[in-house]
C-alpha positions as CSV (number, residue, x, y, z in Angstrom):
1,X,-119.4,62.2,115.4
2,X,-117.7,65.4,114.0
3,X,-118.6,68.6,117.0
4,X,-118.0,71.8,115.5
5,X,-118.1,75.0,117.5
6,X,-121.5,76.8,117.6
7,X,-122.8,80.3,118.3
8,X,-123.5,80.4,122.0
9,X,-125.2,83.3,124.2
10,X,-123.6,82.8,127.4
11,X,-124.7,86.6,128.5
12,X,-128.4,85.5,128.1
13,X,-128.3,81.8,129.5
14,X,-126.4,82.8,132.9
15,X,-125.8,79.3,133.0
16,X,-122.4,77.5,134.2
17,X,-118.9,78.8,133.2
18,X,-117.2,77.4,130.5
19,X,-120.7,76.3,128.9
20,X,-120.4,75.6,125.6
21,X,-122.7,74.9,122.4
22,X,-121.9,72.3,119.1
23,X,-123.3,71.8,115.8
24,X,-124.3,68.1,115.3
25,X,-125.7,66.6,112.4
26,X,-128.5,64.2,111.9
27,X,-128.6,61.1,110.0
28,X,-131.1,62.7,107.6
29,X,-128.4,65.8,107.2
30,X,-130.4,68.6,109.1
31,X,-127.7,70.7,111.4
32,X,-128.8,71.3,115.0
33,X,-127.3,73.1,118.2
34,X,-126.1,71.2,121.2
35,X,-125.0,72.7,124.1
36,X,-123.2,71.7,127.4
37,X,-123.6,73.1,130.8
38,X,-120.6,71.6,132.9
39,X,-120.7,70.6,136.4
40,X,-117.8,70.4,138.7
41,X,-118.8,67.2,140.2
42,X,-119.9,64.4,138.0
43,X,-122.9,62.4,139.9
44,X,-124.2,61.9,135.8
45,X,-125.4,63.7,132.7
46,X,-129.2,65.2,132.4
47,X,-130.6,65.2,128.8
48,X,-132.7,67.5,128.7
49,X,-135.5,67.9,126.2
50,X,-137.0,71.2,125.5
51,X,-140.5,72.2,124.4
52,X,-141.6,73.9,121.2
53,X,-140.3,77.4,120.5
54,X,-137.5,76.9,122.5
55,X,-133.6,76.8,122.3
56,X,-130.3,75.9,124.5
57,X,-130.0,79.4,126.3
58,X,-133.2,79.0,127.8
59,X,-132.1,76.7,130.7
60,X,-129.0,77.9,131.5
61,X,-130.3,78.8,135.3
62,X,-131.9,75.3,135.1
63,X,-128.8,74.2,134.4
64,X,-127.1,75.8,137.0
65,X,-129.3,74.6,139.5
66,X,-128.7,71.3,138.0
67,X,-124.8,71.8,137.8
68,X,-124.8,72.5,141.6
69,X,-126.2,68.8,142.5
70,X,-123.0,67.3,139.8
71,X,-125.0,67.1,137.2
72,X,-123.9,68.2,133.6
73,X,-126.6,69.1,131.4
74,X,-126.8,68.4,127.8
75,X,-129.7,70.4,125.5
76,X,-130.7,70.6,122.4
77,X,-132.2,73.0,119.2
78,X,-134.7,70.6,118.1
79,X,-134.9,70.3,114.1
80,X,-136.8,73.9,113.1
81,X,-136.5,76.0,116.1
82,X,-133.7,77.7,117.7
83,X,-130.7,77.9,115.4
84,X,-131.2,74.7,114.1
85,X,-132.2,74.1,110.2
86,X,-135.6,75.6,110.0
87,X,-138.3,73.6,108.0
88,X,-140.5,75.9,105.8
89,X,-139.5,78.8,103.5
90,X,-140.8,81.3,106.2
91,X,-138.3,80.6,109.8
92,X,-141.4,81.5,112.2
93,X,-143.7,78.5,112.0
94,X,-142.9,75.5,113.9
95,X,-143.1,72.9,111.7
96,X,-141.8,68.7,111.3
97,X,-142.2,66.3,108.4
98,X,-142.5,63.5,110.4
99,X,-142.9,63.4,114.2
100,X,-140.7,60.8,115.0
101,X,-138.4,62.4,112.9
102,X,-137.4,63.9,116.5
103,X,-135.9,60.8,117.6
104,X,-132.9,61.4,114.8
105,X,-132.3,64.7,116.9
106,X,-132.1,62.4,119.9
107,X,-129.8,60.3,118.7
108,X,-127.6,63.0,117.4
109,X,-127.9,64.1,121.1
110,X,-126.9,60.9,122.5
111,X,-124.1,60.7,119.8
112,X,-122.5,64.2,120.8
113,X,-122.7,63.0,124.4
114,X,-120.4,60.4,123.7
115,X,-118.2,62.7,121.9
116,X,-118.0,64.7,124.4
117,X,-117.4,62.2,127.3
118,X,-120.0,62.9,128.7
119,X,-120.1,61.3,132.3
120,X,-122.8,58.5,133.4
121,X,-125.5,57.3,134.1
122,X,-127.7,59.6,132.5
123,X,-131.0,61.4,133.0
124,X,-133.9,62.5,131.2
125,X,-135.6,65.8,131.9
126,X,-138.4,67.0,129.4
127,X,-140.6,69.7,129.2
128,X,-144.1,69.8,126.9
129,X,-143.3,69.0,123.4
130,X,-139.6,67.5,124.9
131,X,-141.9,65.4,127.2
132,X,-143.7,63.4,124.0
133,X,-140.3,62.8,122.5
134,X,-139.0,61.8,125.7
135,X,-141.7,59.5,126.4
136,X,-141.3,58.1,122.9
137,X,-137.2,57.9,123.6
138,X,-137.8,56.2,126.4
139,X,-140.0,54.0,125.3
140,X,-137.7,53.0,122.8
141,X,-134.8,52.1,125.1
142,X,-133.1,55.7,125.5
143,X,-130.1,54.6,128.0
144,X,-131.5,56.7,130.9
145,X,-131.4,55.9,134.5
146,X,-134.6,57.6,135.5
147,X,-136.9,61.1,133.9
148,X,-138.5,63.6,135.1
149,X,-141.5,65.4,133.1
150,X,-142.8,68.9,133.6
151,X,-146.5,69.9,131.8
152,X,-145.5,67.1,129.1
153,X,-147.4,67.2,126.0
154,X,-148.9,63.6,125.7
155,X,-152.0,65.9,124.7
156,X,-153.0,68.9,123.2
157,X,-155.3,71.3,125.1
158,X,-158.3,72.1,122.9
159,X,-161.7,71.6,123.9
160,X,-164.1,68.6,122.8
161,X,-166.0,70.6,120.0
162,X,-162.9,71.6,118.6
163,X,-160.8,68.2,118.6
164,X,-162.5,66.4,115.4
165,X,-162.0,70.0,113.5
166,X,-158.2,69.8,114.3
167,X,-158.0,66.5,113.0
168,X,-159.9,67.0,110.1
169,X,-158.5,70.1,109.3
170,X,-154.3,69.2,109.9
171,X,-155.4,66.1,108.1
172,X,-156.5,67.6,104.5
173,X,-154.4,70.4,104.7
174,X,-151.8,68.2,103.4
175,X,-153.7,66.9,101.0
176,X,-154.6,70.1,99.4
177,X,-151.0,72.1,99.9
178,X,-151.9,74.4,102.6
179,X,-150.3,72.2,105.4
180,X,-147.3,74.6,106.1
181,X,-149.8,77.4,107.0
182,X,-149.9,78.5,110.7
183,X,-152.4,76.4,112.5
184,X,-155.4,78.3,113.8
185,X,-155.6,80.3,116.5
186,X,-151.7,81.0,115.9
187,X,-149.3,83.9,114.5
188,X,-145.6,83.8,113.3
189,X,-145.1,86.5,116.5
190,X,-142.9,84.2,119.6
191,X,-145.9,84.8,121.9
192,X,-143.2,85.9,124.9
193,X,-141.7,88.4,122.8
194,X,-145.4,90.2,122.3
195,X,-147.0,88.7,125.3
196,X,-147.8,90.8,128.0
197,X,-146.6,88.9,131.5
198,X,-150.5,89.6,133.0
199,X,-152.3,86.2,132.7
200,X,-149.1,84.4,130.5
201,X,-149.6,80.7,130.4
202,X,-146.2,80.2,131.0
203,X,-145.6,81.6,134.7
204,X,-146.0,83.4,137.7
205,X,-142.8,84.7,138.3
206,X,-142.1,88.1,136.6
207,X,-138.1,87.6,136.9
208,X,-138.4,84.8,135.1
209,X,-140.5,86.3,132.0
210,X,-138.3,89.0,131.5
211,X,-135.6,86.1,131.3
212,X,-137.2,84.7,128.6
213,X,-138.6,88.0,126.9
214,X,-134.9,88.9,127.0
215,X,-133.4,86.2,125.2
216,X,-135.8,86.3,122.1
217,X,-135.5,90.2,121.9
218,X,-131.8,90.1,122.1
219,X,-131.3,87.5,119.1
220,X,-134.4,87.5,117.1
221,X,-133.3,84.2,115.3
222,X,-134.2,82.3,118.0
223,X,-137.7,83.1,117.9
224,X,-140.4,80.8,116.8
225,X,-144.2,81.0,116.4
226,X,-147.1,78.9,115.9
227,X,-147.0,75.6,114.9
228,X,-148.3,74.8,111.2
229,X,-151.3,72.9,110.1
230,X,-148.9,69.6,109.3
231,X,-147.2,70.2,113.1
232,X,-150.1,70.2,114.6
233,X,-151.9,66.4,112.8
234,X,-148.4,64.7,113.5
235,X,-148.3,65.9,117.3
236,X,-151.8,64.9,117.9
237,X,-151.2,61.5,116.1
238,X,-148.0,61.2,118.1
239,X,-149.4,61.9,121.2
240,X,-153.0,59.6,120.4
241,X,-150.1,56.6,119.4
242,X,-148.2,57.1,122.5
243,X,-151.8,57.1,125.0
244,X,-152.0,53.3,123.7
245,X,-148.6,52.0,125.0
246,X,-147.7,51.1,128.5
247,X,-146.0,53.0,130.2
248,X,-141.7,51.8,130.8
249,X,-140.0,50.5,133.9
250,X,-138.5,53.1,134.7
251,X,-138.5,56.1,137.9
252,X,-140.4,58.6,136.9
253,X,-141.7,62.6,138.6
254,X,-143.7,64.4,136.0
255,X,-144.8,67.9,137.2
256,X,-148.2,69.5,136.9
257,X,-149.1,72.8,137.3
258,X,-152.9,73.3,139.2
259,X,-153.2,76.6,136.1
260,X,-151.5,74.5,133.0
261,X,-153.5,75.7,129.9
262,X,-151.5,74.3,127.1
263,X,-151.1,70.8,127.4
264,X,-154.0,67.8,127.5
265,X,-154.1,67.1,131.8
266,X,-156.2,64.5,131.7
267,X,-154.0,62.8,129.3
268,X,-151.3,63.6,132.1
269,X,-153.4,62.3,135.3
270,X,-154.1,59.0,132.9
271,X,-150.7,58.5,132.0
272,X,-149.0,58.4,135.7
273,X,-152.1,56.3,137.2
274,X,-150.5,53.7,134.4
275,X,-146.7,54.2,135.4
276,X,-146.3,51.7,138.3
277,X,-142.7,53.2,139.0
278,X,-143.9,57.2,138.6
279,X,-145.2,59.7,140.3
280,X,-147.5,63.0,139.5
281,X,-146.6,65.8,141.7
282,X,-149.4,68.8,141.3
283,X,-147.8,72.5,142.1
284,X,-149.9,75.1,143.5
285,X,-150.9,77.7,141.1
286,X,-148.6,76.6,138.9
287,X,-148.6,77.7,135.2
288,X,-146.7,75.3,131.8
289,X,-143.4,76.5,132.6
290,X,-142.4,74.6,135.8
291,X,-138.7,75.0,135.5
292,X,-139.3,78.8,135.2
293,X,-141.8,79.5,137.8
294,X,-141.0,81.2,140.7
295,X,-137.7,81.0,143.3
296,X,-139.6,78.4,146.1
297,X,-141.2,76.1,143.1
298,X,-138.2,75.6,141.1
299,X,-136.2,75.0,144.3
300,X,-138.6,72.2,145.4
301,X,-139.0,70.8,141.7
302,X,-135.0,70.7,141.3
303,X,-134.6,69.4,144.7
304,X,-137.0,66.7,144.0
305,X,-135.3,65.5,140.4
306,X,-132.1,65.6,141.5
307,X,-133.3,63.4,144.7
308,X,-134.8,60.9,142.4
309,X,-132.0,60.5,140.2
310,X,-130.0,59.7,143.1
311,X,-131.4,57.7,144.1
312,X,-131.8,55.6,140.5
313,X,-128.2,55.7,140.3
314,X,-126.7,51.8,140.1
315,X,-124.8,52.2,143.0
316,X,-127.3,53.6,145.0
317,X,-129.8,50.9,144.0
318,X,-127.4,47.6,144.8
319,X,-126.9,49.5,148.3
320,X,-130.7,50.1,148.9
């Protein structure tokens, strides 16, 4: 794979020096955003799979936390957010033809880690809509050592009324042209840069808002709205396909916050009961964004992925 230098925003990521970002390309020919958050030590590589609407400079403090264990990070612009290609003619709805057409973008991933020597064994963290394709990556034989999950989005919070009207509506809106429109309930405004931080679904920690509401303020191009009508029938057929199949061998922490409003929790609860080698870890008061909640529950979060993948390294597990 060809790397070519990409438009980075060290100033708003505050990750680790010398971080970097790449343009990749997919096997389909769409151009995404890589970026690399070095470590000095090299205990493995982290994947890390963000969730909808988001982009590389996000978890630069993740990263640093991560960096700080020997852990490089690798993250990605998923296919029509960030500064990858966008999808429809207007840039501000989320949007994918195919839902698995995400696992291209994670096999561009795993293709620039290579390139870039990357050290192993590597990791998997992923967050929501990074969760479903991590789940399906996994699933599929991603080379990872052991993931970590935080409010992943094996469902989609709506209530029971409302589910067979989602379906039926993301279903014909394809067949009647109208499935790039903005699913309902959604604008093309990134809800952090209009939000208000009083009752956010995304966290409790106001540092960590303005963080976020700084980065999509400073470059508007890296915002993204609501999801379209097509987005939203191929995420809840990915995530209904994924809810039949066992769950991998593999170590496993997924994160829950007590206050999660976005994501499907009982899809969640169901999942881990089924993942013999996983466990569910509920946070107090805990909004979606575990990874950006506040100093103490990112500290114990971090602490606790970077314990597990240890601990699943090969060499630890032939001297257990």
């Amino acid at each position: 794979m060809t790397l070519t230098p990409a438009p980075f925003h060290a100033d708003l990521a505050e990750g680790p020096h010398d971080s970097r970002a790449w343009w990749v390309r997919t096997r389909d020919g769409l151009r995404l955003r890589v970026a690399h958050f070095p470590s000095q030590e090299a205990q493995g590589t982290v994947l890390l799979f963000p969730g909808r609407t988001e982009y590389v400079e996000k978890y630069g403090r993740t990263a640093g936390d991560l960096a700080a264990q020997g852990f490089h990070t690798l993250t990605i612009d998923w296919r029509g957010q960030g500064l990858a290609d966008r999808m429809l003619d207007d840039p501000r709805t989320g949007h994918v033809d195919i839902f698995l057409d995400y696992q291209l973008d994670v096999a561009a991933m795993l293709d620039a880690a290579e390139a870039l020597d990357l050290p192993r064994p590597y990791y998997l963290i992923g967050h929501s809509m990074g969760g479903c394709i991590g789940l399906r990556a996994v699933m599929s034989g991603l080379p990872v050592q052991a993931a970590a999950f935080t409010g992943p989005m094996w469902g989609i919070r709506m209530a029971h009324p409302v589910r067979p009207a989602a379906w039926a509506l993301s279903w014909s809106s394809k067949r009647i042209g109208l499935s790039h429109l903005l699913a309902p309930g959604t604008g093309v405004e990134s809800y952090v840069a209009v939000g208000a931080f009083e009752d956010n679904t995304l966290t409790t920690d106001p540092d960590m808002w303005d963080y976020m509401r700084r980065h999509v303020l400073a470059r508007p191009e890296l915002q993204l709205g609501g999801p379209s009508m097509h987005w939203l029938h191929e995420a809840l057929a990915e995530c209904r396909s994924l809810a039949r199949m066992a769950s991998p061998a593999l170590p496993v922490l997924t994160f829950l916050g007590t206050n999660e409003r976005i994501v499907d929790t009982d899809r969640i609860h169901d999942r881990m009961l089924r993942w013999p080698s996983g466990k569910l870890v509920i946070v107090d008061r805990g909004e979606h964004e575990i990874l950006m909640e506040r100093p103490e529950v990112r500290n114990a979060v971090v602490s606790d992925i970077c314990s597990l993948f240890e601990g699943a390294r090969p060499s630890a597990a032939l001297s257990a």
